[in-house]
C-alpha positions as CSV (number, residue, x, y, z in Angstrom):
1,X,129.1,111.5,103.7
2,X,128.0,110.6,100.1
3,X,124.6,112.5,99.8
4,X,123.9,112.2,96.4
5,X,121.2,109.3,95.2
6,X,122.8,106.8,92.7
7,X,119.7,106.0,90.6
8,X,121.4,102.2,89.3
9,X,121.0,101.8,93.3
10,X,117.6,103.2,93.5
11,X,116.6,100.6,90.9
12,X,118.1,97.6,92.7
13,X,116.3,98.9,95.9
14,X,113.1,99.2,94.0
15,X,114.0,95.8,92.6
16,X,114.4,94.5,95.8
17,X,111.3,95.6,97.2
18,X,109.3,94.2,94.6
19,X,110.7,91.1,94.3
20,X,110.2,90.1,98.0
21,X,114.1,89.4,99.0
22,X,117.8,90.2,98.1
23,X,118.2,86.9,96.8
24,X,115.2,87.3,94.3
25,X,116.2,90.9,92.9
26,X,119.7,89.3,92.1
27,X,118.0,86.9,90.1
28,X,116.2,89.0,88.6
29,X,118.5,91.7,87.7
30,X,121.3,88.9,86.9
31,X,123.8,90.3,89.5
32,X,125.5,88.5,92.3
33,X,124.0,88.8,95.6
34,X,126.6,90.6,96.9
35,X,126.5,93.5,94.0
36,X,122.5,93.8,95.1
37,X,123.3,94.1,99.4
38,X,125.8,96.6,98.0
39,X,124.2,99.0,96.3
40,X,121.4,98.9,98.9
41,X,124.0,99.5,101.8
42,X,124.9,103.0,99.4
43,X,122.3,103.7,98.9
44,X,121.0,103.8,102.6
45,X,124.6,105.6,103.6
46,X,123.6,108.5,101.2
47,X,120.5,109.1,102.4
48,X,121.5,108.1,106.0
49,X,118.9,105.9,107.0
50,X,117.9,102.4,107.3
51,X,115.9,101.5,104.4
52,X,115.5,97.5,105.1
53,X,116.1,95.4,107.9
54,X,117.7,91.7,107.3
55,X,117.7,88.7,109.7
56,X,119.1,85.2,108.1
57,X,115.3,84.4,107.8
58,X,113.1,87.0,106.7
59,X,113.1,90.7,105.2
60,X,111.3,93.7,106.0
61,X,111.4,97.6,105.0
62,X,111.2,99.9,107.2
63,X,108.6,103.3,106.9
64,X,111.8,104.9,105.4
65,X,111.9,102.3,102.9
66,X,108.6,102.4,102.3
67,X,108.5,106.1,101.4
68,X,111.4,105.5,99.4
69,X,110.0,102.5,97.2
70,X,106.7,104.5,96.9
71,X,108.6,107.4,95.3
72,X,111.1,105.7,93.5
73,X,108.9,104.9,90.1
74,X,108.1,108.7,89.6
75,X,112.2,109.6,90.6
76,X,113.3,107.4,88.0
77,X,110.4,108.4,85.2
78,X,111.8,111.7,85.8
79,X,115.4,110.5,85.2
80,X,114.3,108.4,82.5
81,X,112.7,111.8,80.8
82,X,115.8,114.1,81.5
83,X,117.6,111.6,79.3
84,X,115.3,111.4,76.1
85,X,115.3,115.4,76.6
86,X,119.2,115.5,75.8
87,X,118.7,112.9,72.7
88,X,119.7,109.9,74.0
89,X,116.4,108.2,73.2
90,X,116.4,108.5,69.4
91,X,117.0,104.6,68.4
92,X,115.1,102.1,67.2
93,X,112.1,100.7,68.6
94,X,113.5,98.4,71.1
95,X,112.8,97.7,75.0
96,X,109.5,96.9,76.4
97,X,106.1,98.7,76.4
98,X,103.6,98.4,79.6
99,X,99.7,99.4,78.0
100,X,96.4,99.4,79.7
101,X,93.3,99.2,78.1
102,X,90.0,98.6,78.4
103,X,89.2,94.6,78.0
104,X,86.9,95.2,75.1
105,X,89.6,97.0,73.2
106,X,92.1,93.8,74.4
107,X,89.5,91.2,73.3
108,X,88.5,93.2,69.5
109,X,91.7,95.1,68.9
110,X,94.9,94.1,70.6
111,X,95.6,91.2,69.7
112,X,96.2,92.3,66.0
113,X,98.4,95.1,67.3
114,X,100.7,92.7,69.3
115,X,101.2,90.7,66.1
116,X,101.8,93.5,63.5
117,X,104.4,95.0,66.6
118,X,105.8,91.9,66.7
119,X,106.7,91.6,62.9
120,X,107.4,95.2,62.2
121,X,109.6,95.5,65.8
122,X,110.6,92.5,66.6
123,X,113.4,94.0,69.4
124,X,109.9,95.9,71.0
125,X,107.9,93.6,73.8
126,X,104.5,94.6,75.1
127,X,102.4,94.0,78.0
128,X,98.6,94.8,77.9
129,X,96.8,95.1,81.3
130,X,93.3,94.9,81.0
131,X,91.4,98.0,83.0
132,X,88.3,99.4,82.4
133,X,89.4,102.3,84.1
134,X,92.0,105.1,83.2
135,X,94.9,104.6,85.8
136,X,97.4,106.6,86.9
137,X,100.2,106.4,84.7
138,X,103.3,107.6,86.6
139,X,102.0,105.5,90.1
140,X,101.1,102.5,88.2
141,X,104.3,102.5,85.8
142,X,102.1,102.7,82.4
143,X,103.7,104.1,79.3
144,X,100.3,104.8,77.6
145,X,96.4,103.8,77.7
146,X,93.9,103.3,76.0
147,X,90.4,104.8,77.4
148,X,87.1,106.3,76.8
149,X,86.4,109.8,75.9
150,X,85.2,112.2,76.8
151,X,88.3,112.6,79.3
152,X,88.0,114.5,82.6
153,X,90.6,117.6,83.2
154,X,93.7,116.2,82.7
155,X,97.8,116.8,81.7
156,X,97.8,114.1,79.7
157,X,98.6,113.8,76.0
158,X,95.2,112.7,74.3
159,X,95.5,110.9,70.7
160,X,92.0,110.4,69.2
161,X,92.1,106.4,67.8
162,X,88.0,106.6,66.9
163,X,84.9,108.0,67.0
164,X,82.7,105.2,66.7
165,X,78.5,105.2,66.3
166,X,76.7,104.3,69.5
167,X,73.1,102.9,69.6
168,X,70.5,102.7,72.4
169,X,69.2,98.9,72.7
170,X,66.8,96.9,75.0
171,X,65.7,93.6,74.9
172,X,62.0,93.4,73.7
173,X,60.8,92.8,77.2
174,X,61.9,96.0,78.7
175,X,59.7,97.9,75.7
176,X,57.0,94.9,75.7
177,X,54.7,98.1,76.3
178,X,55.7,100.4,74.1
179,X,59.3,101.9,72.5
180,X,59.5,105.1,73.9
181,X,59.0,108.3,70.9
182,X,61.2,111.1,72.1
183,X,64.9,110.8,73.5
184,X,63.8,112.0,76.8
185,X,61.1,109.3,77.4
186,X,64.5,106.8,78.2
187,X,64.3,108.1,81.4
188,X,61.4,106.3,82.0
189,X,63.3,102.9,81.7
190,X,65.5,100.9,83.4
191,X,69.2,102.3,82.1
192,X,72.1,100.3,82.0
193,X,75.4,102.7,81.7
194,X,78.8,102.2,81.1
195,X,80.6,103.9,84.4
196,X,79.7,105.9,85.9
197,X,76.2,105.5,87.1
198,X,74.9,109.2,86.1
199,X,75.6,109.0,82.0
200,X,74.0,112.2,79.6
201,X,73.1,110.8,76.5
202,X,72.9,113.4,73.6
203,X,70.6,112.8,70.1
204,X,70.9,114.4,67.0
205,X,68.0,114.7,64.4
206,X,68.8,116.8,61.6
207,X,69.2,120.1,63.7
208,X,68.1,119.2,66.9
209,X,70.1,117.9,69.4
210,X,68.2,116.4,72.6
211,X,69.8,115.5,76.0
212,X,68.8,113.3,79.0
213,X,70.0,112.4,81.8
214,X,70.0,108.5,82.8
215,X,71.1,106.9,86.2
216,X,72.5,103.8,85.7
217,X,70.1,100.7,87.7
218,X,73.3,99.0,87.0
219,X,76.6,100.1,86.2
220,X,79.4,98.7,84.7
221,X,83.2,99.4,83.3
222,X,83.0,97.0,80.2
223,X,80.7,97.4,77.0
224,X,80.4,93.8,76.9
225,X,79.1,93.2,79.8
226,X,76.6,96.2,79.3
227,X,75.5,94.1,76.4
228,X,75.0,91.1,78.4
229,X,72.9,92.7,81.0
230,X,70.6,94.4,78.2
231,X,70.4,90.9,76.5
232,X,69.1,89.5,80.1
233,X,66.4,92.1,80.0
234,X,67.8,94.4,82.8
235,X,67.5,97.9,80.7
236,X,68.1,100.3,77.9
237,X,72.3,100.6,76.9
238,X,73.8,103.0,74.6
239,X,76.4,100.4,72.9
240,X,79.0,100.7,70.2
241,X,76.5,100.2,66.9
242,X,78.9,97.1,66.0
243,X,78.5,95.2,69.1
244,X,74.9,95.0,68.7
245,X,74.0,94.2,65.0
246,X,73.9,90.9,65.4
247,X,71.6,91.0,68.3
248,X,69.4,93.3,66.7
249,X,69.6,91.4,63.4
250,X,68.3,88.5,65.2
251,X,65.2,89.9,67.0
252,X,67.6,89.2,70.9
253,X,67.9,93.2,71.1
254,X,65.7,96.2,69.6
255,X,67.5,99.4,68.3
256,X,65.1,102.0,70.6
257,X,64.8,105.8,68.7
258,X,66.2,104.8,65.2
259,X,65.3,108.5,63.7
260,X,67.5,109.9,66.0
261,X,71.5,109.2,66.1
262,X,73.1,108.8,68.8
263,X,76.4,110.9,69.7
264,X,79.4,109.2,68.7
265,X,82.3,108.3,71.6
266,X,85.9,109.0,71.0
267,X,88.4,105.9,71.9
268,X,91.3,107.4,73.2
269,X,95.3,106.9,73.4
270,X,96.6,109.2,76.2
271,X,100.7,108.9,77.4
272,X,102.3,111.6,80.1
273,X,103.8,114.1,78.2
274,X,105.6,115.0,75.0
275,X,108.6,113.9,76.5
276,X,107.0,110.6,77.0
277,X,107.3,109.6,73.3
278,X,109.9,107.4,72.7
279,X,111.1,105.5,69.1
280,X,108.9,103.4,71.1
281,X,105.9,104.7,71.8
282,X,105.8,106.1,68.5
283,X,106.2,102.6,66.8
284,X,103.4,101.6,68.7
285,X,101.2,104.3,68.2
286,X,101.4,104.0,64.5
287,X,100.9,100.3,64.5
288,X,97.2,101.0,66.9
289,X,96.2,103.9,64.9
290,X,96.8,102.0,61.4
291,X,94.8,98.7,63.3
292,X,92.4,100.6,64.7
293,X,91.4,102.9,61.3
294,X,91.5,99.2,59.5
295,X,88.9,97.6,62.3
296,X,86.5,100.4,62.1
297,X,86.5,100.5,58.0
298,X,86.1,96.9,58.4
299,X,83.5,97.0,60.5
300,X,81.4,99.5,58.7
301,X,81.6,97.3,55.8
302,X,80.5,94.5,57.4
């Protein structure tokens, strides 16, 4: 018996699985039918067990399978990795790149990126997936995201895009009695924070810094919609400074403590690992750094 696992057939299994059917995969990958029951039928002979059961109607994996397709992203990343580590990644930016980011980075940021890729690369695709969460990138089959610092303990590779100014804000109805005079006096208000609910909010003035502690009335993974519940009157937010000029330029939102600043937050591009960085990844990164610097200088002029 052939024990070894052919990872071509490990990819038309996985291909398989996703797509729902044999006939689906074969369409997908552009192969015959035949070449796709094939390489599953290996595949299951090396490993000696039934990885998906066929009638003329319907499909369905087994437990085996199951464990298999479940696996199968993190066995072939590993692959993938063993073959950039003996230099057979070191091309041009071509192939496709899978992103996830926040959808307030996606809505201010992205969309610049894709089109700068697009004419300095035009051989490199990308798909942004909007999460205001930091995913696993191995489970989820991500190549990089974007997130919010600070990050927790972690193996990833952390790139620093920005540091950018954050403000606390209210609507004048939540302060109607009175702004409060000292950072810890927030406390005292409704808070608003941007996941999760228990936030620490640091002030600098000169050289005193001041902490407090805030727990979130309402919580929520977006900056946007942070800014739309403050705007509705339902608390104090520490915001990006740019997202609220406007709204405090025009009376909708009040800049609460203005002798004090506010610590800055750190927008951050994490990836797996140093082997992770392919031709690229790289052209990528370049492209969002450069972007990124220009929308902040931009901003700040503004």
């Amino acid at each position: 018996m052939d024990d070894e696992i052919d990872l071509v057939a490990l990819k038309v299994f996985r291909s398989v699985v996703r797509a729902g059917s044999f006939s689906a995969a074969a369409r997908l990958l552009q192969v015959p039918k035949s070449t796709v029951s094939k390489r599953v039928r290996d595949l299951e002979t090396a490993l000696d067990v039934r990885l998906v059961e066929r009638t003329t109607r319907r499909m369905r994996v087994t437990p085996e399978g199951d464990l298999l397709a479940h696996r199968a992203d993190r066995l072939l990343h590993e692959a993938e990795t063993i073959r950039r580590d003996i230099g057979l990644s070191n091309r041009e930016p071509v192939g496709h790149l899978r992103i996830a980011a926040p959808s307030f980075y996606g809505i201010y940021v992205l969309g610049r990126v894709a089109a700068l890729c697009r004419e300095r690369h035009p051989d490199l695709t990308l798909e942004f997936v909007f999460l205001d969460r930091l995913p696993d990138l191995l489970e989820e089959g991500f190549d990089g995201a974007i997130t919010y610092g600070p990050l927790a303990d972690s193996d990833l590779v952390v790139r620093t895009l920005t540091r950018g100014q954050t403000v606390p804000v209210a609507a004048p109805s939540v302060v109607s009695g009175g702004q409060p005079a000292t950072p810890d006096k927030l406390s005292e208000l409704p808070a608003i924070t941007l996941g999760p609910r228990r936030n620490h909010w640091v002030f600098e003035r000169g050289s005193t810094t001041r902490g407090v502690d805030v727990i979130g009335v309402m919580t929520f993974g977006s900056p946007l919609s942070c800014r739309d519940a403050a705007l509705a009157g339902g608390g104090v937010a520490m915001l990006p400074e740019f997202l609220t000029r406007d709204d405090i330029a025009a009376g909708r939102l009040l800049r609460l403590l203005p002798e004090w600043d506010a610590a800055k937050r750190e927008i951050l591009f994490v990836y797996p690992s140093p082997q992770s960085v392919t031709a690229r990844l790289r052209a990528f990164l370049d492209v969002l750094i450069e972007t990124t610097a220009a929308y902040h200088r931009q901003n700040k002029r503004d």
